[in-house]
BATI-620570 format. One record per residue: residue in one letter; x, y, z of N, C-alpha, C in turn. Coordinates in steps of 0.001 Angstrom, whole numbers, padded with zeros to 6 digits, always signed. Example, Ala and Ser with C-alpha at 12.3 -4.5 7.8 and 13.67 -1.06 7.14 Angstrom:
<atoms>
A+013190-005690+007800+012300-004500+007800+013200-003300+007800
S+012850-002250+007080+013670-001060+007140+012900+000030+007870
</atoms>
This chain:
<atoms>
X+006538+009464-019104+005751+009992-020199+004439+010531-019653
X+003702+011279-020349+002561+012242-019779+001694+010861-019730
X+000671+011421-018574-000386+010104-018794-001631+010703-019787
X-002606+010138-020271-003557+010451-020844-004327+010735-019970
X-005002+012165-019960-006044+012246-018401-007339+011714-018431
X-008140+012188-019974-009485+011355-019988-009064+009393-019964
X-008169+008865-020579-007808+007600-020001-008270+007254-018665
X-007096+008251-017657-006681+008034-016933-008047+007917-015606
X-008706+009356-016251-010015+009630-015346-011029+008829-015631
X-010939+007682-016953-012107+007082-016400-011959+005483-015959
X-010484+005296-016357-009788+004095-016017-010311+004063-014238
X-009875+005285-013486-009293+005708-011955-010975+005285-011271
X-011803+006372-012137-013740+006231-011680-013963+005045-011660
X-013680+004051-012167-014538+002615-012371-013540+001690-011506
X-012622+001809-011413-011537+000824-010182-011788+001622-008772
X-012364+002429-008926-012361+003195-007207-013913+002636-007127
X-014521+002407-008460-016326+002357-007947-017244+003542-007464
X-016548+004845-007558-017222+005885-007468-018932+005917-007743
X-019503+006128-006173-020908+006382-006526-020900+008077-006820
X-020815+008755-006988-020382+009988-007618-019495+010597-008351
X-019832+011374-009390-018740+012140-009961-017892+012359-009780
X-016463+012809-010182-015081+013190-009397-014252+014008-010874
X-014229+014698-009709-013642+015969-011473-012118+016024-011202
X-011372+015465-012398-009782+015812-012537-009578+016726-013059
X-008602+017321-012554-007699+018268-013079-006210+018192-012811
X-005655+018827-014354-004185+018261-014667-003342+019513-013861
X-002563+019368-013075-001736+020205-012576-000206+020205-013513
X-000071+019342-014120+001074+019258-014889+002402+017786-014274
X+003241+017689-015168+003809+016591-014344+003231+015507-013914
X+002199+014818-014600+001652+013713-013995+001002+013620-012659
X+000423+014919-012166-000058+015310-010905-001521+015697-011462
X-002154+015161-010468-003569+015946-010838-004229+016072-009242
X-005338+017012-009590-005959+017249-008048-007834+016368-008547
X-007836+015513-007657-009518+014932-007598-010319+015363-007352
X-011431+016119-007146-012657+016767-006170-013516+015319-006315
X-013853+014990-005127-014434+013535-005207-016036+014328-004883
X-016972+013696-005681-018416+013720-004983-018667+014030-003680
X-018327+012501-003048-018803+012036-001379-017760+011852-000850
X-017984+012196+000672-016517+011801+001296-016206+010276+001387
X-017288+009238+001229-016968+007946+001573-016252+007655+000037
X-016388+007989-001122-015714+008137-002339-014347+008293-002324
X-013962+009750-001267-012569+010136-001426-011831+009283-000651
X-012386+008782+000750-011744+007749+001671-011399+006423+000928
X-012550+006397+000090-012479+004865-000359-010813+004855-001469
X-010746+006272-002084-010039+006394-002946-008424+006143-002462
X-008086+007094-000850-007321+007633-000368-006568+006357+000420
X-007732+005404+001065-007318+004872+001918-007284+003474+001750
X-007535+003288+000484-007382+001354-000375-006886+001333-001473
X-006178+000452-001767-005322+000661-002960-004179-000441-002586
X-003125-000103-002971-002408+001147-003534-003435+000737-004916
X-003330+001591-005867-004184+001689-007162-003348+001844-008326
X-003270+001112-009791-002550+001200-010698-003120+001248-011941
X-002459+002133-012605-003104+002581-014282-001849+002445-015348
X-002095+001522-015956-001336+001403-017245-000172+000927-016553
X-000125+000093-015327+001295-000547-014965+001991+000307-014021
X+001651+001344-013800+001998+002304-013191+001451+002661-011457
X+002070+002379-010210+001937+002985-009463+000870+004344-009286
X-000277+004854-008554-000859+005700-008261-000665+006135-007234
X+000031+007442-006694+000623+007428-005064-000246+008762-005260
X-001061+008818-004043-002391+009608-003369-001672+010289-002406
X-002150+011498-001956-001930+012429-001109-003492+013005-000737
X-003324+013445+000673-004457+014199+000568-004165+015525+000634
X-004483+016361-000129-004530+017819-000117-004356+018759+000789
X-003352+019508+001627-003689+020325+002534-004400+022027+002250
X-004062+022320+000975-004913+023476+000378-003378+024440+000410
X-002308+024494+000995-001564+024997+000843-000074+024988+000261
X-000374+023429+000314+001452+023583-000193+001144+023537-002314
X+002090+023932-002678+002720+024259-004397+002524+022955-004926
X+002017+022764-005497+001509+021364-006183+002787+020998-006855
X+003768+021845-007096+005269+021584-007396+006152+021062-006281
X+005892+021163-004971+006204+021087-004043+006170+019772-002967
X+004861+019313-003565+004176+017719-003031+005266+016877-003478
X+005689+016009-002456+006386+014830-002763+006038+013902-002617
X+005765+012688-004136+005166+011654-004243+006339+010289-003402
X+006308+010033-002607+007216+009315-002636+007292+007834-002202
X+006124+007835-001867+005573+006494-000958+004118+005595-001273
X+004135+005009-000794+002326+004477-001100+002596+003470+000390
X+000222+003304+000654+000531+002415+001501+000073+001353+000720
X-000117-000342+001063+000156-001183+001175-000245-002370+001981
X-001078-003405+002170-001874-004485+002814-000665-004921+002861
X+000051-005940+003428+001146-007207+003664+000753-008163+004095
X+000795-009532+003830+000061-010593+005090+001676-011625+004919
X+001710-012323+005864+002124-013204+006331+001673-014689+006890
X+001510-015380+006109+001064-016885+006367+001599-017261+007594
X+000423-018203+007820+001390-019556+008894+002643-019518+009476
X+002956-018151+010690+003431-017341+011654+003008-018540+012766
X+003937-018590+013240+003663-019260+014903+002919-018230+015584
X+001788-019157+016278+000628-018535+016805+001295-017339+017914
X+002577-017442+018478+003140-016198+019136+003615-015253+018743
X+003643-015498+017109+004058-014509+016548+002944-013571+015599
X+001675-014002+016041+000587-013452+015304-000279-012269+016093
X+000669-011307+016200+000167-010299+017827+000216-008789+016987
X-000202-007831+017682-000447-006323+017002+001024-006082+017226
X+002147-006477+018248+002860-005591+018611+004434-005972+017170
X+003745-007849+016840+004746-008460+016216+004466-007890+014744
X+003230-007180+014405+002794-006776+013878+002960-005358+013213
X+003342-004849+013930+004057-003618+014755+005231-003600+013896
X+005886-004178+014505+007508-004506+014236+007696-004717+013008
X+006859-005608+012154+007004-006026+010623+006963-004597+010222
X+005477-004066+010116+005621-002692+009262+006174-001766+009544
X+007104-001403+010546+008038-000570+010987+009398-001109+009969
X+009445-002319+010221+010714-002248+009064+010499-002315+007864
X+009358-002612+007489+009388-002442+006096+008927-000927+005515
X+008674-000031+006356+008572+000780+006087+008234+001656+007379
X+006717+002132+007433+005787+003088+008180+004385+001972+008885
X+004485+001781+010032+003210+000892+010122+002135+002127+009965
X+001161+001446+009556+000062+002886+009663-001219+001828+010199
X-001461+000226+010679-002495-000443+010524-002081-002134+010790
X-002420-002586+011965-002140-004093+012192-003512-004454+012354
X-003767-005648+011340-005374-005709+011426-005148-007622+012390
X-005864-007028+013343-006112-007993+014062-007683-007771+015053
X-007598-008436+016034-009103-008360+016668-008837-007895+017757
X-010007-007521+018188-009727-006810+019948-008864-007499+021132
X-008663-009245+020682-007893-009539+021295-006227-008774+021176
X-006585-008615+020144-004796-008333+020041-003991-009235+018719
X-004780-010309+018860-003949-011831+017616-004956-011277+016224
X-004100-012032+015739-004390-011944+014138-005537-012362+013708
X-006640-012708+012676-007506-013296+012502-007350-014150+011402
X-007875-015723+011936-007462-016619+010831-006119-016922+011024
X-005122-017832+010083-003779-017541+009650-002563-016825+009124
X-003354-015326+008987-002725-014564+008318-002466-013852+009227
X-001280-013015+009422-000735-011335+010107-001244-010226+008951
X-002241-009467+008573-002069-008512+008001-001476-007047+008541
X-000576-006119+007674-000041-004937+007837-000451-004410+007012
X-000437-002794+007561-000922-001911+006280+000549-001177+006436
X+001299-001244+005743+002636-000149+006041+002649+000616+004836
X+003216+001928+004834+003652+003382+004141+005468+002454+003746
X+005041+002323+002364+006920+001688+002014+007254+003255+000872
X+008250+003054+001058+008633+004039+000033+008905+003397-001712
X+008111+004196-002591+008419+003841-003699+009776+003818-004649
X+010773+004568-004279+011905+004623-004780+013040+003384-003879
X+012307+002260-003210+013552+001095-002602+012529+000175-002997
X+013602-001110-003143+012691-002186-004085+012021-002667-002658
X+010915-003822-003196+010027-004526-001671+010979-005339-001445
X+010666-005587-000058+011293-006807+000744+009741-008050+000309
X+011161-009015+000001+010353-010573-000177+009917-011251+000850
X+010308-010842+002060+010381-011630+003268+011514-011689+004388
X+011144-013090+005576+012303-012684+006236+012881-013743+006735
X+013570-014055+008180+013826-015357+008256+014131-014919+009847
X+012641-016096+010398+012693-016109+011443+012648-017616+012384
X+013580-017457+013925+013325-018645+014308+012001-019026+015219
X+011642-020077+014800+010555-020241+015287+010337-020364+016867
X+011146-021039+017375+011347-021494+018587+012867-020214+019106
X+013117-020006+020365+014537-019355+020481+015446-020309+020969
X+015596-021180+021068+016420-022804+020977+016331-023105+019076
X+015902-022091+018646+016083-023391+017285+017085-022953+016838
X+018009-023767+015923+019337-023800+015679+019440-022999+014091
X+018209-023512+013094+017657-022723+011683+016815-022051+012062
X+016788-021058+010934+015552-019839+010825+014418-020159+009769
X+013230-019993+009756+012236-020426+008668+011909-019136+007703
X+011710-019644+006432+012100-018487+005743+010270-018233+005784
X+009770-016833+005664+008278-016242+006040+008740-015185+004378
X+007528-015636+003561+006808-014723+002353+005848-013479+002672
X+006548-012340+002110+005687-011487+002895+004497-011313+001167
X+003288-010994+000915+002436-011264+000472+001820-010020+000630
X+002242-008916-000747+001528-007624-001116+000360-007438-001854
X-000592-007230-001115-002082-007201-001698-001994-006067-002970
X-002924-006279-004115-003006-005463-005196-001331-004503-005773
X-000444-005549-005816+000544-005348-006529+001055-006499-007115
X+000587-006934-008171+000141-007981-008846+001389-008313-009893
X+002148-007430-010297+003817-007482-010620+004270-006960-010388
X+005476-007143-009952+006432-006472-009340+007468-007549-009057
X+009069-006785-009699+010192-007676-010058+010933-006867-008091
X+011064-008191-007626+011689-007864-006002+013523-007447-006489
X+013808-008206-007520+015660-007472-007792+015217-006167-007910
X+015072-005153-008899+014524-004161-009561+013744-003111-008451
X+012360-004032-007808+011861-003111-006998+010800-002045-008265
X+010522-002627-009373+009506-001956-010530+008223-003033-010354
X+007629-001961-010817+006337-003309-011551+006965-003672-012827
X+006504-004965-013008+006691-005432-014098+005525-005222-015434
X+005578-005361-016400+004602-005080-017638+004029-005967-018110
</atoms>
């Protein structure tokens, strides 16, 4: 269904925290183009999130100035992931690596210059595609002698419902 744009535009201004203006415009199809104020505005917009209005997914692109605004394919969003209480060998950029590659696109393993994770958590930033439901997790052995696998919750920042059968937000 169409979204409401003044809704939508002032719902979008006050969850992004915009210290400047940002002018929408409706391209049609539930597409609109942003002109953000400041660039730390548009980054902030572009590059944290994912962001949701009325239950609904917000999947961001940045503009190249040339392609058909009919043409843009929404198809993905990125995504924070963390992972709890990982055996300390498994809390590395490269294991890190590996998670957001399968769950999607790594684009971001936040760890420290060492290389390990900070704290207890593995965070990922991965590119998942919006049309396949999320993965809940996985099942790994802790030890390579161990005989069971431990089941690991993977833990999606600012997607606050979402049915894992389905792969929707929930309402």
């Amino acid at each position: 269904r169409p979204l409401n744009r003044h809704a939508f535009e002032r719902a979008m201004q006050r969850a992004w925290g915009l210290h400047r203006e940002a002018k929408f415009q409706d391209l049609g199809g539930n597409v609109f183009m942003i002109r953000f104020g400041s660039e730390g505005d548009w980054k902030h917009a572009l590059f944290n999130g994912p962001w949701q209005f009325d239950f609904n997914v917000v999947a961001r692109k940045d503009y190249d100035g040339e392609t058909k605004p009919s043409e843009m394919i929404f198809d993905s969003i990125e995504a924070w992931v963390r992972v709890d209480d990982l055996p300390l060998d498994k809390r590395s950029k490269a294991f890190g690596e590996a998670l957001g590659n399968w769950l999607g696109t790594v684009v971001k393993v936040d760890v420290g210059e060492d290389g390990l994770a900070r704290g207890t958590q593995l965070r990922v930033r991965a590119r998942i595609a919006l049309h396949e439901p999320l993965v809940r997790g996985f099942y790994l052995k802790k030890k390579p002698d161990d005989k069971e696998k431990t089941w690991f919750d993977f833990k999606y920042e600012k997607i606050p419902h979402f049915c894992f059968e389905c792969g929707r937000l929930v309402h």
